[in-house]
PyMOL Python script that loads the backbone (N, CA, C, O; Angstrom):
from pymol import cmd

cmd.read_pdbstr("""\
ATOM      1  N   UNK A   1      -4.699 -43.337 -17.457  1.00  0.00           N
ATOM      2  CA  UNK A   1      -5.525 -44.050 -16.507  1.00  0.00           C
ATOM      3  C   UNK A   1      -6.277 -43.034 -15.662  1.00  0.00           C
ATOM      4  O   UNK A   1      -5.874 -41.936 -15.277  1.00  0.00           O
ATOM      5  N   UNK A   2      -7.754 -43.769 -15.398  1.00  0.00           N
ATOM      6  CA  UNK A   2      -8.620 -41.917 -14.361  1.00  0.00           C
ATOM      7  C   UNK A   2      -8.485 -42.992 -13.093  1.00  0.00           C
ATOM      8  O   UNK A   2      -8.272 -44.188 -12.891  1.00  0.00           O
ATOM      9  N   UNK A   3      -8.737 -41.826 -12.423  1.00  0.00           N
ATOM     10  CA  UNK A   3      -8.536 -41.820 -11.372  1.00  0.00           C
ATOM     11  C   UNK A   3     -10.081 -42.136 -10.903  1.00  0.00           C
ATOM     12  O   UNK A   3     -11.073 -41.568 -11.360  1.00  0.00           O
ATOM     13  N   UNK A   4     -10.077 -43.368  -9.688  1.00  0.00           N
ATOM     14  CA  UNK A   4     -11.724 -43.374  -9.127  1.00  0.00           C
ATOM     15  C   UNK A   4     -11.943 -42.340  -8.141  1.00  0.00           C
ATOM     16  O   UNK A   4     -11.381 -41.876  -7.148  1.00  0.00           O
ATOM     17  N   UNK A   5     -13.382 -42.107  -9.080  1.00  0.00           N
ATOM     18  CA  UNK A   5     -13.882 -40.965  -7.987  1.00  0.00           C
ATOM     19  C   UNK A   5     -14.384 -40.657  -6.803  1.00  0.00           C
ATOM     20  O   UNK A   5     -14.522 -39.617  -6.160  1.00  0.00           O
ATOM     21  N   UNK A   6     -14.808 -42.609  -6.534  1.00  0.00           N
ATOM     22  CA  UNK A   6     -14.904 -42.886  -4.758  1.00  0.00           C
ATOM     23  C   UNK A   6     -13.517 -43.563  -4.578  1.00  0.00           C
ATOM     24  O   UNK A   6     -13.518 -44.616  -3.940  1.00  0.00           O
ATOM     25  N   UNK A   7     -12.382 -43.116  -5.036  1.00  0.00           N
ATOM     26  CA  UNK A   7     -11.471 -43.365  -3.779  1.00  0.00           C
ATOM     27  C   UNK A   7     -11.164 -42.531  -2.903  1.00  0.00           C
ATOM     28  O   UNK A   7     -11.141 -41.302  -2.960  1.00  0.00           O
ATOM     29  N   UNK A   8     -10.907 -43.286  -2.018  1.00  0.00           N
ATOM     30  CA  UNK A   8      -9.990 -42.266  -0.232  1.00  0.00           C
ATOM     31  C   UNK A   8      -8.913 -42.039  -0.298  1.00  0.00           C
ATOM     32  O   UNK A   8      -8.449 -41.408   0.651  1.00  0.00           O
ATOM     33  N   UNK A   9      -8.001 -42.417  -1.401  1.00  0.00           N
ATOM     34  CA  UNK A   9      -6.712 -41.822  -1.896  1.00  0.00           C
ATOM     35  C   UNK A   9      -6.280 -40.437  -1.991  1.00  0.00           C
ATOM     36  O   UNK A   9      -6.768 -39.929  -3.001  1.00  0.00           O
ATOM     37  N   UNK A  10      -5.462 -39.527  -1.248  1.00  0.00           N
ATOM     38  CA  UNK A  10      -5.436 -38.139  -1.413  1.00  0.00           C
ATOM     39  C   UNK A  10      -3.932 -38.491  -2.537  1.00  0.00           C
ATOM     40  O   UNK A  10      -3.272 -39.526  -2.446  1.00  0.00           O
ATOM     41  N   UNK A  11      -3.691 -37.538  -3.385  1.00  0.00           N
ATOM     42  CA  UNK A  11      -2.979 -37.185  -4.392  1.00  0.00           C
ATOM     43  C   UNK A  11      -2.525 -36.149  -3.313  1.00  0.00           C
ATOM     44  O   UNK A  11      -3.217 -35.624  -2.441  1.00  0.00           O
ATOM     45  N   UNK A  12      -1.108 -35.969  -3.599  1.00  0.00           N
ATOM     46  CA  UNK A  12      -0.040 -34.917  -2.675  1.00  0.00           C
ATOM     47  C   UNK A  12       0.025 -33.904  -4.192  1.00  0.00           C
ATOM     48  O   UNK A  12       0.072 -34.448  -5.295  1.00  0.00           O
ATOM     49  N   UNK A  13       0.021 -32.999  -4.094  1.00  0.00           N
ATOM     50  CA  UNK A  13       0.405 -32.183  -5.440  1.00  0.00           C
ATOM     51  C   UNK A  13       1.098 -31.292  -4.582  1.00  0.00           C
ATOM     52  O   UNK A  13       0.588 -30.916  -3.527  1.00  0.00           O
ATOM     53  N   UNK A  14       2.674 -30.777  -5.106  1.00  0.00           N
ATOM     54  CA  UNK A  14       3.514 -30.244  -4.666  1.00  0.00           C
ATOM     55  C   UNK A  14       3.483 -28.741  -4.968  1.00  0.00           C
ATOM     56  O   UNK A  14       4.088 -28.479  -6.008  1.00  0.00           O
ATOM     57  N   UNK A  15       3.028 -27.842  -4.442  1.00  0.00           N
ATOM     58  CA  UNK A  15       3.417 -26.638  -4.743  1.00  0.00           C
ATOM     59  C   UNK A  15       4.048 -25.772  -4.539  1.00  0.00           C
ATOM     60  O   UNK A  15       4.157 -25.628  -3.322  1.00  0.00           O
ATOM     61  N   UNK A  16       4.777 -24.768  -5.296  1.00  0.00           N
ATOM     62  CA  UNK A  16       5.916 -23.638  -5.042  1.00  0.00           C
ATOM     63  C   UNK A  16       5.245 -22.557  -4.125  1.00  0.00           C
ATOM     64  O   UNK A  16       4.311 -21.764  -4.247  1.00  0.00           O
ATOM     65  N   UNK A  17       6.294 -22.942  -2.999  1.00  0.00           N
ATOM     66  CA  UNK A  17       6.109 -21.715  -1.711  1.00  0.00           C
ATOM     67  C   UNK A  17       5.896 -20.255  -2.535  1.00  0.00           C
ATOM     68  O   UNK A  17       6.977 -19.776  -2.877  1.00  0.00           O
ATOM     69  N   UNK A  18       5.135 -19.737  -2.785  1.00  0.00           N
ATOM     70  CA  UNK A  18       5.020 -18.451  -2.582  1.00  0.00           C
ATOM     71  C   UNK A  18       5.497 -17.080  -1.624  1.00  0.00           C
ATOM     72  O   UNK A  18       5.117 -16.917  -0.465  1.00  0.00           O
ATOM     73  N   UNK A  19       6.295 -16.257  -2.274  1.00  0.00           N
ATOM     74  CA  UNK A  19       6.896 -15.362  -1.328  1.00  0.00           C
ATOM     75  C   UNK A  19       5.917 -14.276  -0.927  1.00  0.00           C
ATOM     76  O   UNK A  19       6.181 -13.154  -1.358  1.00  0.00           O
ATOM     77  N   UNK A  20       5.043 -14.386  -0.324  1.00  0.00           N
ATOM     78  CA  UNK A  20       4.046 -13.106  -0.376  1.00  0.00           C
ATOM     79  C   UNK A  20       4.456 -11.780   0.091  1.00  0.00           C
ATOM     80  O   UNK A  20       3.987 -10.730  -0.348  1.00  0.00           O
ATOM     81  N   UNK A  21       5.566 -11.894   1.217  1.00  0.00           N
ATOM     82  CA  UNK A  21       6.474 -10.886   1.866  1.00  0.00           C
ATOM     83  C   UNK A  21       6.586  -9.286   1.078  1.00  0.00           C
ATOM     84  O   UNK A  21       5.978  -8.246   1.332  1.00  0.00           O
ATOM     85  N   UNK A  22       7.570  -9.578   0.092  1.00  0.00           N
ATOM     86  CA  UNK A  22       7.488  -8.379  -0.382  1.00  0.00           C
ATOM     87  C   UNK A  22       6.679  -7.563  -1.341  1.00  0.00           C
ATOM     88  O   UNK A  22       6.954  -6.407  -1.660  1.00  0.00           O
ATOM     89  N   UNK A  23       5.375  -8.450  -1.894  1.00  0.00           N
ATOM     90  CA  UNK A  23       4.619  -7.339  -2.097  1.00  0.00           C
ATOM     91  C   UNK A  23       3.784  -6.844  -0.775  1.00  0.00           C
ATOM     92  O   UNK A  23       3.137  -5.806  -0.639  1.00  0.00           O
ATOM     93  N   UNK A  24       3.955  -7.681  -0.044  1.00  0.00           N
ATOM     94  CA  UNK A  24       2.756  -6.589   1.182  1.00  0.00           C
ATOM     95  C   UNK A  24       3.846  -5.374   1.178  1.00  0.00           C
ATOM     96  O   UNK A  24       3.513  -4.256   0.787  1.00  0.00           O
ATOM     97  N   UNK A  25       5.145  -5.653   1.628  1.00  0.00           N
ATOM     98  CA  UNK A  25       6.095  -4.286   2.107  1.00  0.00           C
ATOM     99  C   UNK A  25       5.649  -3.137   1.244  1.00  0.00           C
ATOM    100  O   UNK A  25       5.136  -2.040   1.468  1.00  0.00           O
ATOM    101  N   UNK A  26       6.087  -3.886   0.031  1.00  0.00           N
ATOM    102  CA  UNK A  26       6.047  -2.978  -1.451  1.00  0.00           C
ATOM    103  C   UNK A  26       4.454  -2.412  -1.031  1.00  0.00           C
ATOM    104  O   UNK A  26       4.566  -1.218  -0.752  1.00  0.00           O
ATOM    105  N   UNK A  27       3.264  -2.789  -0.917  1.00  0.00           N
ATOM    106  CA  UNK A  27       2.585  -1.672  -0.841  1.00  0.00           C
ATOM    107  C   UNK A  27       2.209  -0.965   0.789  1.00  0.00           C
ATOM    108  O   UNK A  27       1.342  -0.156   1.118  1.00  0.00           O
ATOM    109  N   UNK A  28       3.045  -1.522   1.418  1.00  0.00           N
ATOM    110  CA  UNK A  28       3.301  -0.500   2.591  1.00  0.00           C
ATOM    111  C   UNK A  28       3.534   0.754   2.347  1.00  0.00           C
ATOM    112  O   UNK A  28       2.955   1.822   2.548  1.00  0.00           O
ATOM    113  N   UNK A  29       5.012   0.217   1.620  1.00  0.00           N
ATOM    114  CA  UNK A  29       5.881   1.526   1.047  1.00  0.00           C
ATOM    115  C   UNK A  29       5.181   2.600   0.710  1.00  0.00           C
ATOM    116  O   UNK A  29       5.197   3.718   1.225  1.00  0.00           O
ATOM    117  N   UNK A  30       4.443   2.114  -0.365  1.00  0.00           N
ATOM    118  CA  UNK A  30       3.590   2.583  -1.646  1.00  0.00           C
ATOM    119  C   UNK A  30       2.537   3.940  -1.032  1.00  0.00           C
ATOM    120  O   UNK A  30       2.451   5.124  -1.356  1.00  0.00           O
ATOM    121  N   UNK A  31       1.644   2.867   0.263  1.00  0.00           N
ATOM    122  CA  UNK A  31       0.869   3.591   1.119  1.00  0.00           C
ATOM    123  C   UNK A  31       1.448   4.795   1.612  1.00  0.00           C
ATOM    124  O   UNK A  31       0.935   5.897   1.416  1.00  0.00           O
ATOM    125  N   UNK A  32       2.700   4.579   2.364  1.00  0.00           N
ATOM    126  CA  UNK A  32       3.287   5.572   3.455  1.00  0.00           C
ATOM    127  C   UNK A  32       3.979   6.885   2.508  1.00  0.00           C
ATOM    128  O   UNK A  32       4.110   8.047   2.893  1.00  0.00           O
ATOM    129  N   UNK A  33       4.275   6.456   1.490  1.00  0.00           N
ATOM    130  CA  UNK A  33       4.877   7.454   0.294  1.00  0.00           C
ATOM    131  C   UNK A  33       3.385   8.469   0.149  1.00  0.00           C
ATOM    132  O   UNK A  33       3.419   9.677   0.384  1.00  0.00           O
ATOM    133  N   UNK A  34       2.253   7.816  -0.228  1.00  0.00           N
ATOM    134  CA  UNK A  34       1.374   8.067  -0.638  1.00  0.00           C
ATOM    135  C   UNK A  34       0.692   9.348   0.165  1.00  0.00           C
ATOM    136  O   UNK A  34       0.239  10.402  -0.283  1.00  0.00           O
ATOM    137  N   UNK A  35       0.807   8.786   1.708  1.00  0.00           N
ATOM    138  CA  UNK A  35       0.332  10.000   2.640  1.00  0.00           C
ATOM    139  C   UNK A  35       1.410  10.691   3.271  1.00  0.00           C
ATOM    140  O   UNK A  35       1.133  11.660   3.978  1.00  0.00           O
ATOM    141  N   UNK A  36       2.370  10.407   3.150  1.00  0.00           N
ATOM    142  CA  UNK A  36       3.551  11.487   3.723  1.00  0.00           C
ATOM    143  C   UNK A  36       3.309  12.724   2.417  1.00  0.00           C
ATOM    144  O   UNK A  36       3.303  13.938   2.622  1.00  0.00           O
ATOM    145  N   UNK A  37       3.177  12.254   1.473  1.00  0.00           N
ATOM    146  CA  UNK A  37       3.287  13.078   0.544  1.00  0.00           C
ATOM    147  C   UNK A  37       1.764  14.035   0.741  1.00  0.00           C
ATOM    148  O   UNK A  37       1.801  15.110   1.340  1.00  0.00           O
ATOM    149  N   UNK A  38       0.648  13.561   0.237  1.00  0.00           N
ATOM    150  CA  UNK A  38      -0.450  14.371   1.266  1.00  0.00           C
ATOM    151  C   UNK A  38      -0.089  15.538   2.147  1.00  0.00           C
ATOM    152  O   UNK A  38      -0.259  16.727   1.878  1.00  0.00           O
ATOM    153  N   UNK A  39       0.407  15.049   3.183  1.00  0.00           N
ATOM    154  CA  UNK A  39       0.904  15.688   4.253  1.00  0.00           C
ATOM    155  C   UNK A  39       1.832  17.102   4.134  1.00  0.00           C
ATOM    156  O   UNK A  39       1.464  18.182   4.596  1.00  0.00           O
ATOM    157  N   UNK A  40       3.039  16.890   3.460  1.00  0.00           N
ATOM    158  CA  UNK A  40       3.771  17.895   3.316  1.00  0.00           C
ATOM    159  C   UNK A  40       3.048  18.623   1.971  1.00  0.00           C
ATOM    160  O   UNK A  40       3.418  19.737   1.601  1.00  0.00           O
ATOM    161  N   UNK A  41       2.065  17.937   1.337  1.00  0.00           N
ATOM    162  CA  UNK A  41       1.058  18.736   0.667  1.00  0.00           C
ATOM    163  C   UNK A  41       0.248  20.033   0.992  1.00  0.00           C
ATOM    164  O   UNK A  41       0.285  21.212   0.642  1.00  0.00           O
ATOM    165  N   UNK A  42      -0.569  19.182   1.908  1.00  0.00           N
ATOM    166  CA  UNK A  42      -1.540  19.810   3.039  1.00  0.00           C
ATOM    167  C   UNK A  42      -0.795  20.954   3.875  1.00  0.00           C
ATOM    168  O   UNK A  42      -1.426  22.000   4.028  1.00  0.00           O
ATOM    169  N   UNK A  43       0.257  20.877   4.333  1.00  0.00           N
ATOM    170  CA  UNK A  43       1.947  21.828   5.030  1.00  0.00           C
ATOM    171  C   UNK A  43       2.067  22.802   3.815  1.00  0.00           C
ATOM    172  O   UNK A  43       1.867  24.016   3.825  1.00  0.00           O
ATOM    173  N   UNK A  44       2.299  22.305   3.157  1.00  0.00           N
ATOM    174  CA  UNK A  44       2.792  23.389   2.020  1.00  0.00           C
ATOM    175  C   UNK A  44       1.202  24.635   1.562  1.00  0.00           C
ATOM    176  O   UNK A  44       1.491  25.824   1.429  1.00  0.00           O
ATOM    177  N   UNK A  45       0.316  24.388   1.452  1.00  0.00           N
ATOM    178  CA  UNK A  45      -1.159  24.820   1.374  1.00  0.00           C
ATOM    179  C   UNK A  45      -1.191  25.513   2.460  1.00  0.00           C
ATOM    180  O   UNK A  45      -1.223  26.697   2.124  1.00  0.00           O
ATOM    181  N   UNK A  46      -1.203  25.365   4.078  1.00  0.00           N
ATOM    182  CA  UNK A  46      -0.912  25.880   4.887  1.00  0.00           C
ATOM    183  C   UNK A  46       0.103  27.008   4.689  1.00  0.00           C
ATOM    184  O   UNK A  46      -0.594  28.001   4.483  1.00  0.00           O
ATOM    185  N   UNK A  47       1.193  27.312   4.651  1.00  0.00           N
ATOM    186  CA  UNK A  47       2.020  28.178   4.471  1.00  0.00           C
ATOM    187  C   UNK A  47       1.463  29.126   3.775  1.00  0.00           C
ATOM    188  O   UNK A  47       1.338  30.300   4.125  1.00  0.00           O
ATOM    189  N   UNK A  48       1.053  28.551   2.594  1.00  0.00           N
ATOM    190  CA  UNK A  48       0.500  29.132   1.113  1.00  0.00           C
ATOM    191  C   UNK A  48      -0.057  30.269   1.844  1.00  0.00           C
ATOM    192  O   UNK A  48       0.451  31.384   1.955  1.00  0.00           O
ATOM    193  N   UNK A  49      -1.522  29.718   2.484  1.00  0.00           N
ATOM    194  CA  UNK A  49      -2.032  30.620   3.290  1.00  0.00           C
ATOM    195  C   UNK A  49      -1.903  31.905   4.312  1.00  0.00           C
ATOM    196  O   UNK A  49      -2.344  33.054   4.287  1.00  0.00           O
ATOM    197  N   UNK A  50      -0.905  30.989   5.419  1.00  0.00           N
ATOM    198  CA  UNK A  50      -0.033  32.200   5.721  1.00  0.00           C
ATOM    199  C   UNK A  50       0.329  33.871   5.583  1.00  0.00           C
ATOM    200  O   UNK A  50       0.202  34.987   6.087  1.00  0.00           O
ATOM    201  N   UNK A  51       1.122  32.725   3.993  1.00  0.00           N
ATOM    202  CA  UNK A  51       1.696  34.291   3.543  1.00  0.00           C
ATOM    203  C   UNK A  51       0.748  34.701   2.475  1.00  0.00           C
ATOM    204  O   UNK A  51       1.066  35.867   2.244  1.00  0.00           O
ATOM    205  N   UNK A  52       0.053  34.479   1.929  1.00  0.00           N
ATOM    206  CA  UNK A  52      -0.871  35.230   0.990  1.00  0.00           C
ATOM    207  C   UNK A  52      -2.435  35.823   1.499  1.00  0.00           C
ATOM    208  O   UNK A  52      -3.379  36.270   0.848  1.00  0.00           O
ATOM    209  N   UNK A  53      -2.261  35.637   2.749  1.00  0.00           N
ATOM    210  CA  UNK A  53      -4.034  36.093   3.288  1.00  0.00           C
ATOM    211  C   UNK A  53      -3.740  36.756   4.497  1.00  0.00           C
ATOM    212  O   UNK A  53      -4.325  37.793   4.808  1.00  0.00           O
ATOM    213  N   UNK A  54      -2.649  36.096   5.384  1.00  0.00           N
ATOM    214  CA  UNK A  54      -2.484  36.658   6.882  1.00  0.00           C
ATOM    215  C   UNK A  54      -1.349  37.472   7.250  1.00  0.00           C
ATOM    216  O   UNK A  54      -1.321  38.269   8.188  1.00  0.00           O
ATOM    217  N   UNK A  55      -0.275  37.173   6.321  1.00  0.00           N
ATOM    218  CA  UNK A  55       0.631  38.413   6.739  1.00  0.00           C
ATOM    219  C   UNK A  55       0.376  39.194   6.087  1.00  0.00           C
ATOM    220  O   UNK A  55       1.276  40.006   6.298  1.00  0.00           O
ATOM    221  N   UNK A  56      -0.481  39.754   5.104  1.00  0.00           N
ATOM    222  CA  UNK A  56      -0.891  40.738   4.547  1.00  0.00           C
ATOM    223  C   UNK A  56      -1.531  41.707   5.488  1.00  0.00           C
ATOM    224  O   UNK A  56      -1.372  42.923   5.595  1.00  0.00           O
ATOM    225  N   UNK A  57      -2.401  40.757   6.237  1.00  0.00           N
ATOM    226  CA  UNK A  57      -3.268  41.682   6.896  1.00  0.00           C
ATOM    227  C   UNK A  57      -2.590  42.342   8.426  1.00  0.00           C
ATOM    228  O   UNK A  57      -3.172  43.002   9.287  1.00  0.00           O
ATOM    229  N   UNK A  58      -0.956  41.818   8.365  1.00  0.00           N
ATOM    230  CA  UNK A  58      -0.609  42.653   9.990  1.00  0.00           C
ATOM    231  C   UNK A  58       0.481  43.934   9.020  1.00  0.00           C
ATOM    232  O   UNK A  58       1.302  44.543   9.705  1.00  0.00           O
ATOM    233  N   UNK A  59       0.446  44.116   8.159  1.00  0.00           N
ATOM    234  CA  UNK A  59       1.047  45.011   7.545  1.00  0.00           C
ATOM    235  C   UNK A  59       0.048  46.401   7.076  1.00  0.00           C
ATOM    236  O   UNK A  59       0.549  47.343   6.463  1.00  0.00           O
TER     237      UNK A  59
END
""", "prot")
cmd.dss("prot")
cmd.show_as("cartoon", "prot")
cmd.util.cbc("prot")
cmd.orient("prot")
């Protein structure tokens, strides 16, 4: 049977709650992994420097 298309009848259609929660976390995570790591990147490059350009030169 169709359904009329001028009726004022709303149809309820039931849908499954969606957990959206843990993928936002999950790419929180993802993010903060992403630039911590950068970071002690960028730290480590630094050092690099350090010792291969500047303590050379007080010796």
């Amino acid at each position: 049977m169709m359904k009329d298309p001028h009726s004022s009848e709303v149809e309820h259609v039931n849908v499954d709650e969606q957990d959206t929660k843990p993928i936002y976390e999950n790419r929180v995570k993802a993010a903060n992994a992403v630039k911590y790591t950068a970071y002690v990147m960028l730290f480590l490059g630094f050092l690099y420097f350090l010792v291969a350009f500047i303590l050379p030169m007080f010796e």
